[in-house]
N, C-alpha and C positions, 0 to 999 in steps of 0.2 A: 904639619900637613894642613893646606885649606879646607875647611871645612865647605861640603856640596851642601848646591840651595835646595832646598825641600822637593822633592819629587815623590811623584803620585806612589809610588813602589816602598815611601819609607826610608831608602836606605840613607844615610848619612854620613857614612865613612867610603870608601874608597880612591880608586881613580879616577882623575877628572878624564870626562869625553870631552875630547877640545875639539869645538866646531869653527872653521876659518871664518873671520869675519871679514871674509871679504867675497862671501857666497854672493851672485846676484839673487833679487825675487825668484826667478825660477829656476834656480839650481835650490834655494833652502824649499821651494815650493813642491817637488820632486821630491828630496827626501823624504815631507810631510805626508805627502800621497801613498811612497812606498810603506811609510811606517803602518799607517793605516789600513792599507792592503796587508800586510801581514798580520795587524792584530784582528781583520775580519779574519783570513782564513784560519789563525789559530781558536778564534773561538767558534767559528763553526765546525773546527775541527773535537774542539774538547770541552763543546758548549757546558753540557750537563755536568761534567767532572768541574771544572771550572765555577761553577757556579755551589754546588754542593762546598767544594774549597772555601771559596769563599765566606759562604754562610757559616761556614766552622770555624774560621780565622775569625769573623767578625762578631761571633756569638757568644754571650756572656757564658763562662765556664759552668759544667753542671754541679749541682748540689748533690756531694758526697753521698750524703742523709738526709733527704727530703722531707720523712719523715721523723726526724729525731729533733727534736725543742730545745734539748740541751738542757741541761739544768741552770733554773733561773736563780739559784744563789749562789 
């Protein structure tokens, strides 16, 4: 299987989206716009949720035992 070029989402494995290369400027310009329109109305839709997500996916995992030292020998 080809290996996908790096996208913002991470994923690396799956099926390729085959985009016709033979789109004019404003037929790829159009889908650019719709995509955009949808990612405004889903983060106005799930702004807060969304972002909390995020901050949790992106945040260094917590410490077990904050306060335990561990033994140092």
């Amino acid at each position: 299987m080809k290996r996908l070029a790096h996208l913002p989402s991470g994923i690396t494995r799956g099926l390729d989206f085959l985009i016709p290369d033979n789109w004019s400027a404003e037929q790829a310009l159009a889908v650019v716009e719709l995509i955009e329109d949808l990612r405004a109305r889903i983060c106005m839709h799930y702004d807060l949720a969304l972002h909390d997500l995020l901050r949790e996916q992106h945040s260094p995992p917590e410490d077990p035992n904050p306060n335990d030292i561990g033994d140092p020998f």
